[in-house]
Every structure is written in C-alpha cells, then in structure tokens.
C-alpha positions in Angstrom: -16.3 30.9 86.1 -16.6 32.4 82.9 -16.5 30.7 79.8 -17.3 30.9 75.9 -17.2 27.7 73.9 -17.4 27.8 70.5 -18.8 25.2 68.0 -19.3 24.4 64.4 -16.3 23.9 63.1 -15.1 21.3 60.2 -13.9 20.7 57.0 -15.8 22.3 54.6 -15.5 22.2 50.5 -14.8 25.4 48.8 -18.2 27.5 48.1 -19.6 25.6 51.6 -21.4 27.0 54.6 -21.0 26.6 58.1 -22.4 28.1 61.1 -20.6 28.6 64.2 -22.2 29.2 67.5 -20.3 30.7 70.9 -22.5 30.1 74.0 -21.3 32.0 77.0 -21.6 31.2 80.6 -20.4 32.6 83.9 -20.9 36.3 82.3 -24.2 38.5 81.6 -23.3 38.5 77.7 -26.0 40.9 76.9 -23.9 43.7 78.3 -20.7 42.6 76.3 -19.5 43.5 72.6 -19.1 40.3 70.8 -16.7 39.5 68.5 -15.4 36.7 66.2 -11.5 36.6 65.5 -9.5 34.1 63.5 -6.0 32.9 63.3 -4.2 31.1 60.5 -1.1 29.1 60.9 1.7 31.4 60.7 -0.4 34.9 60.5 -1.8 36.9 63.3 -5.0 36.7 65.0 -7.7 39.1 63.0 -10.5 40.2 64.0 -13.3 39.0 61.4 -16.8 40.4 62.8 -18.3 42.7 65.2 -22.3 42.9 67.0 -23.0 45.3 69.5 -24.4 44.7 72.7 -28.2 45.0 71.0 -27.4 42.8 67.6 -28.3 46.2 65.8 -24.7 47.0 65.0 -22.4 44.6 63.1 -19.0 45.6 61.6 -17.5 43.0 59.6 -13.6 42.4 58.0 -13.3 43.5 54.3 -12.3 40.0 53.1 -15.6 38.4 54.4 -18.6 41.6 54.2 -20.7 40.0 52.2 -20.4 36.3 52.6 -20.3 36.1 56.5 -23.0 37.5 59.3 -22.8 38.0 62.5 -25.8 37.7 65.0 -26.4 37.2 68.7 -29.3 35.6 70.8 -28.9 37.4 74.5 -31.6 35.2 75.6 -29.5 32.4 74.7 -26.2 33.9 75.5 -25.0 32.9 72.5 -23.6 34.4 69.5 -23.4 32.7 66.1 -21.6 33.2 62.6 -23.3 32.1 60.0 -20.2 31.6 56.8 -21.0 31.2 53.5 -19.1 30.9 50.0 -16.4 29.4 51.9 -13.0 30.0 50.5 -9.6 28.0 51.4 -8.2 31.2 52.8 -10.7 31.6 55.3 -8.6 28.1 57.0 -7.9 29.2 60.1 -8.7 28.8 64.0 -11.8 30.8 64.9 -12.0 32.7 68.6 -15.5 34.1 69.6 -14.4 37.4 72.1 -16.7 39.2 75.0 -15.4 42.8 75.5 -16.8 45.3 78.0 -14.4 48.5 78.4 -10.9 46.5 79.3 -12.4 43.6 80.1 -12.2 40.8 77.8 -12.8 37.0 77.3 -11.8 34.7 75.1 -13.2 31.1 73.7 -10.6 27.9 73.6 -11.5 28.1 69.5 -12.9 25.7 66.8 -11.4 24.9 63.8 -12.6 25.7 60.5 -10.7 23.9 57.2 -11.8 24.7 54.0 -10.6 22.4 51.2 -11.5 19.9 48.5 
C-alpha cells in the first residue's frame, strides 16, 4: 500500500519558519518526481515546488523562490520543505505529490496557518 504522510504543520507567526517533511512508503520514491502543492480555502490547488528524482533539480512557484527549498533524502524516502519568512498568504493546506509518467500519489496533507 502506498502512502505519503506529511508532517510539520502549525501555526506559525508572520516572518516564521517551518519545515515540513513527506515520508513515503509502499513506493521506491527514488524513481518518482516529488512535489509540494498547496490549497487555500476557496482557491485551487497550486503547485508550490518541484525536486527531480536526484535532488539536483528543484523548480519552485514565483510567490515562494527565494524563501522556501525543496530537498529530498531517497535514503530516507522522504522529502522535506524547509519555509521561511512565512507570510499569512502562504495559509493553506499543503500536499507532498510522487509522479512517475501518469502515475501519481498524493499525501492526506498538513496544515500550515500563518498568523499573529
């Protein structure tokens, strides 16, 4: 059974960090694309950050380069996102994502709150 759970999440002041993890199970992660989306309430899901199957290629959304990174541990089948300079618009649901050609996964989600 395949599964990626995410964790991290919480309420964060404005200017915070936080660092959430998705640890995959049930899949050889290594050979997936990794990806972390979000969803706020009442807007579509969006895709916020990309790292190829090697960690050597990250793409990331224009409202978060420079403040968020992307990385993966394939020994650990896990892929983090580490969020800094937190700002309330980055509220939303986040979704950690394997895709391999049209196969795709999806985590239940954590939530991240940013507010003061």
């Amino acid at each position: 059974q395949v599964q990626l759970v995410e964790s991290g999440g919480g309420l964060v002041q404005p200017g915070g960090s936080l660092r959430l993890s998705c640890a995959a199970s049930g899949i050889n992660s290594g050979t997936y694309t990794m990806s972390w989306y979000r969803q706020a309430p009442g807007k579509q899901r969006e895709l916020v950050a990309t790292v190829s199957t090697s960690g050597g290629t990250t793409n990331y959304a224009g409202s978060v380069k420079g403040r968020f990174t992307i990385s993966r541990d394939n020994a650990k089948k896990t892929v983090y996102l580490q969020m800094n300079s937190l700002k309330s618009e980055d509220t939303a649901v986040y979704y950690c994502n394997a895709l391999r050609g049209l196969i795709d996964f999806w985590g239940q989600g954590t939530q991240v709150t940013v507010s003061s």
